[in-house]
C-alpha positions in Angstrom: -8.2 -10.9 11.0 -10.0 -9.9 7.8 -13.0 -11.9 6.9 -13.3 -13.6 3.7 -16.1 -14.1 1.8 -16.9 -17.0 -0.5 -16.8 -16.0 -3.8 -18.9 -18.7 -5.0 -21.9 -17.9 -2.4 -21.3 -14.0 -3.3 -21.6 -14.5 -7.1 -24.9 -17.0 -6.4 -26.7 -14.1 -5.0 -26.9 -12.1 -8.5 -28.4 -15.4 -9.9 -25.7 -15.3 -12.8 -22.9 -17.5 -13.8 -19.6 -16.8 -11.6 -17.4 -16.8 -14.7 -19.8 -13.7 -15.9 -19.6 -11.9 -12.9 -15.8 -12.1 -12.5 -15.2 -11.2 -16.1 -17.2 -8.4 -15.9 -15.5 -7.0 -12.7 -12.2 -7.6 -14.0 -12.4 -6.2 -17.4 -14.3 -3.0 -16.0 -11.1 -2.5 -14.0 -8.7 -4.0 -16.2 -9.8 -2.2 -19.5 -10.9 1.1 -20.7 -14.5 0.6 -20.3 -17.6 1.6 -19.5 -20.9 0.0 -17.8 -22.5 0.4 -21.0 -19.5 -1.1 -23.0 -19.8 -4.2 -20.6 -23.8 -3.9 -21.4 -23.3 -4.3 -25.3 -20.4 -6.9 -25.1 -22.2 -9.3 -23.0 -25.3 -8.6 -25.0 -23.4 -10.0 -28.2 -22.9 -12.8 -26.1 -26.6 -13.9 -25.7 -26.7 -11.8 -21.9 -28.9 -9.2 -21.1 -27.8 -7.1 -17.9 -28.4 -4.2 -16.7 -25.5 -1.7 -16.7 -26.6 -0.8 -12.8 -26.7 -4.8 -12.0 -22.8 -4.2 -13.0 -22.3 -1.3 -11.1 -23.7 -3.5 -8.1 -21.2 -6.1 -9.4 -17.9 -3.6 -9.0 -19.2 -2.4 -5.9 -19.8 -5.7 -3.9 -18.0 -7.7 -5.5 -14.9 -6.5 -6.1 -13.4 -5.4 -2.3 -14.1 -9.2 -1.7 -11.9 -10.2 -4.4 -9.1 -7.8 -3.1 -9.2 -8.9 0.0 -8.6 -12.5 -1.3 -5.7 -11.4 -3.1 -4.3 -9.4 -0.2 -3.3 -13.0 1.5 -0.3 -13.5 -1.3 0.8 -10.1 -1.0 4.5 -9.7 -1.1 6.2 -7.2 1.5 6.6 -3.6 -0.1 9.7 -2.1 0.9 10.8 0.8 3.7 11.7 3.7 1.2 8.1 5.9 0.1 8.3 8.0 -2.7 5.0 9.7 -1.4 2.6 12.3 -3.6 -0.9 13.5 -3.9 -2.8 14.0 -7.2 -6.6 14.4 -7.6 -9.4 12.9 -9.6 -12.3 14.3 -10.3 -15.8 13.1 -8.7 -19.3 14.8 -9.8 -17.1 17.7 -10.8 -15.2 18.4 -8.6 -11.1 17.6 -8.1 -10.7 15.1 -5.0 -7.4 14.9 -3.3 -5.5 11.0 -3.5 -2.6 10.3 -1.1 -0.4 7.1 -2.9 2.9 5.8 -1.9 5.2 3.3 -3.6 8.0 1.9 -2.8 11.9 2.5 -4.8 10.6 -0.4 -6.9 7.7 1.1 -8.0 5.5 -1.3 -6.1 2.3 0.0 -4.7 2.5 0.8 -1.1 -1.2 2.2 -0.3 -3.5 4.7 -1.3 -6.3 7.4 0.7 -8.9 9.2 -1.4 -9.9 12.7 0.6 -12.3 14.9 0.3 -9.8 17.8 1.8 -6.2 18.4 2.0 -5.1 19.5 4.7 -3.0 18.4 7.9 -5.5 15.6 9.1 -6.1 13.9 5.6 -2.1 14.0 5.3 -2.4 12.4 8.8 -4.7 10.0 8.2 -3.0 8.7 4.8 0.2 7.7 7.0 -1.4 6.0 9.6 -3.6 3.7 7.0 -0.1 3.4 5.2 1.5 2.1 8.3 -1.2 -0.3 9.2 -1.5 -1.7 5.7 2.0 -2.9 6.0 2.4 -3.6 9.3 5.5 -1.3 10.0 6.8 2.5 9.4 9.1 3.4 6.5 12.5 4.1 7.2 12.6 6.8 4.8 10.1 9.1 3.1 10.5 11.4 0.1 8.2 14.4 -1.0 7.7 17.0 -2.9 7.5 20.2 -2.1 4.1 20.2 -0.5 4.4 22.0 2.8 1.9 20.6 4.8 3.4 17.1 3.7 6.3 17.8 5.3 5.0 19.2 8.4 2.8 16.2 9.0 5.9 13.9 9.4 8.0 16.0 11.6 4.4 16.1 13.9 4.3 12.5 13.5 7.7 11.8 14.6 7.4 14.4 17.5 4.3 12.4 18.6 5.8 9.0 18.3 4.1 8.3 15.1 7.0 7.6 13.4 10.3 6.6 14.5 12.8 9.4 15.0 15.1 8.5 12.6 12.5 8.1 10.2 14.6 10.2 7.1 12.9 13.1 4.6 14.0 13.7 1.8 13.3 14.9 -1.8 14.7 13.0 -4.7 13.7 14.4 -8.3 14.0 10.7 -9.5 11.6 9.2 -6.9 8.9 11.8 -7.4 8.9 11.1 -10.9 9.0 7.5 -10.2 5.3 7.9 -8.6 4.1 10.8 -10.2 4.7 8.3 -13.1 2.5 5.8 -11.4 -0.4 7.8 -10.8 -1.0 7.7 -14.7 -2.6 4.2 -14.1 -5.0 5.6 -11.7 -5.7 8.8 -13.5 -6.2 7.7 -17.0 -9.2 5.3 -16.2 -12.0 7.3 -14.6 -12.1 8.9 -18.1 -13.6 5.9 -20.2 -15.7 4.9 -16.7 -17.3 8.2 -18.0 -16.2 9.6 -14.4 -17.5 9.0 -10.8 -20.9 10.4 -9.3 -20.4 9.9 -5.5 -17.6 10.4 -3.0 -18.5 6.9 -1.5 -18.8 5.3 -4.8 -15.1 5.9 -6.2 -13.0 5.3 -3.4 -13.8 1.2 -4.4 -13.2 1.3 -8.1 -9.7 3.0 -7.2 -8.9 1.3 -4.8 -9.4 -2.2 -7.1 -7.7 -0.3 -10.6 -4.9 0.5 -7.6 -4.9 -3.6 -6.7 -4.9 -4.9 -10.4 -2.3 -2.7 -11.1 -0.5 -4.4 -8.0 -1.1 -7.8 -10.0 0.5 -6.2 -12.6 3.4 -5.5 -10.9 4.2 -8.7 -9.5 3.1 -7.4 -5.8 1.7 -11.4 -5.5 3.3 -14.7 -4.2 1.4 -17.4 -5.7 4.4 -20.3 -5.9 2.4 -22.4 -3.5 -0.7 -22.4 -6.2 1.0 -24.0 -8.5 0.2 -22.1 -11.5 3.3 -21.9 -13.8 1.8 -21.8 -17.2 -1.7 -20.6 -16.5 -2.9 -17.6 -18.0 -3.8 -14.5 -15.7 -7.6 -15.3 -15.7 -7.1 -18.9 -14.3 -4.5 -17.7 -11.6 -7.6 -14.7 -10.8 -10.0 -18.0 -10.7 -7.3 -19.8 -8.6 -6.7 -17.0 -6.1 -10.6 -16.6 -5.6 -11.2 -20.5 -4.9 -8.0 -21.0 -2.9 
């Protein structure tokens, strides 16, 4: 079982309101912005921070609220549209595994540092364990060693043998399409510095856009009618 933290003894350790502190997290990872554009909008609103205390925020702070989330999550489905596309860290272009399902919903994600057999390797197995079963079917592109990984898998009992590949121009676009959301906001974070340091920003611009995407069952909060930062504030206290 995953532990939870409490958010409201988390947030009293950086001595500043919680409201702040979750604001600040969410819009870095909501909006285009940068540390420094947090810095100047919460210094029009009487605050003076640091744009390192926020980076501190992000990094802490935010896996925390994920895994909070992560208890609503709703059951992706057993058909992976599966592609890698890179982002760029100090530099250089990093290699990130995603998967969604034929809905579009957000299966999992793996940032690498190579690509090659074992990354592809690895990326299934965390995929697997993140949802608690194998897909029935998986569809690439034409990335060889993609390909070879699951028929290894499948010979090792990885996957199921009637696991299906396949290649579907429509479901490749569907998460080539995706990767857009991911992609488009390192740009205004003006970029990542270290390997270590970007995998958690992803990983939370990944979960919001979950949010986003209705990936959340929260009927037993009771929040019809509650805008999306209450339900955040909701899901954190509950």
């Amino acid at each position: 079982m995953v532990k939870l933290v409490d958010v409201e003894a988390l947030c009293a350790s950086h001595h500043l309101e919680r409201e702040v502190i979750i604001l600040c997290v969410r819009w870095y990872l909501r909006l285009k912005l940068s540390f420094r554009d947090l810095v100047e909008m919460m210094g029009e609103r009487g605050l003076s921070i640091a744009h390192t205390t926020i980076i501190r925020w992000v990094q802490r702070c935010a896996p925390a609220f994920e895994r909070r989330w992560n208890r609503f999550a709703r059951t992706a489905g057993r058909s992976w549209p599966v592609d890698e596309t890179y982002v760029k860290i100090r530099g250089e272009w990093i290699d990130l595994h995603r998967a969604v399902d034929r809905d579009g919903k957000t299966v999992v994600f793996r940032l690498s540092a190579r690509r090659d057999v074992a990354a592809a390797k690895a990326f299934f197995r965390k995929a697997i364990k993140a949802r608690g079963c194998a897909p029935r079917t998986i569809t690439l592109d034409g990335y060889a060693v993609s390909h070879r990984v699951v028929h290894e898998m499948r010979a090792d009992g990885m996957l199921p043998d009637d696991t299906k590949l396949g290649s579907s121009k429509y479901l490749n676009n569907l998460i080539e399409q995706d990767h857009c959301g991911i992609k488009l906001r390192p740009r205004p974070m003006l970029g990542f510095k270290r390997f270590n340091n970007a995998a958690i920003p992803i990983a939370s611009i990944d979960f919001l856009r979950q949010t986003q995407k209705d990936q959340f069952n929260l009927s037993r909060l009771r929040l019809e009618g509650q805008t999306a930062p209450a339900a955040g504030n909701a899901v954190l206290a509950a």
